[in-house]
N, C-alpha and C positions, 0 to 999 in steps of 0.2 A: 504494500500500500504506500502511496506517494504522501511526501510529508506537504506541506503549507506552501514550505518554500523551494519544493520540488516543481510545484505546479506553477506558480510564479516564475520559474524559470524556462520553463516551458513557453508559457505564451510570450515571456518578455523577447525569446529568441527569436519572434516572426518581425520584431521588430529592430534590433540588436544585434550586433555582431559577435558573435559566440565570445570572441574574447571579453567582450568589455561586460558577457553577463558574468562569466568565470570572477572578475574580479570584483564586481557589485557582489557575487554572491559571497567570498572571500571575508566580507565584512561582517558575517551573521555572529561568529563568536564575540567581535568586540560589541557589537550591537546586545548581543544579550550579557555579555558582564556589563557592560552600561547599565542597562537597564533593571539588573539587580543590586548595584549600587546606590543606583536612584531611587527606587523603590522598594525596594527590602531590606535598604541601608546592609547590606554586605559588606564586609572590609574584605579586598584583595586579598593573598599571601604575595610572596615576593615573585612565585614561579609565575603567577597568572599576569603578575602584572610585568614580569619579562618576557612573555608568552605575546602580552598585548602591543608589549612595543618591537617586538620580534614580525608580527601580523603585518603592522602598521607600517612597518620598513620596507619589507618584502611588497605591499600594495602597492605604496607610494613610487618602489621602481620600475614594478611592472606596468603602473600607468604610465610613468615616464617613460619606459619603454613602446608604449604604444603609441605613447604618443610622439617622438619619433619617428615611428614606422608613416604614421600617416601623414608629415611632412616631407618624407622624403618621396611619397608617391605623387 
């Protein structure tokens, strides 16, 4: 069975170029420690919160890498 953000990836693709949903979808871990932070007042550990900045790095080059790619075409 398809999860939420299975199906959402799905329709987002008739519109989207596979890569750029790969890295929107990329973001669902930091989106949900956010939002258990925010709302369940969570305190991180040290691993999740280098976990988060590890996500966030790796995002940040693969868009710049994309984005790259589509000035040079």
């Amino acid at each position: 069975m398809f999860k939420f953000s299975d199906d959402c990836c799905i329709i987002v693709l008739n519109y989207l170029e596979a890569g750029t949903v790969s890295i929107l979808s990329s973001c669902g871990p930091v989106a949900a420690m956010l939002f258990g932070m925010i709302f369940y007042q969570e305190i991180p550990s040290p691993l999740m919160v280098m976990g988060l900045i590890i996500t966030m790095f790796a995002l940040f080059l693969l868009s710049k890498h994309q984005q790259q790619n589509k000035q040079q075409e």
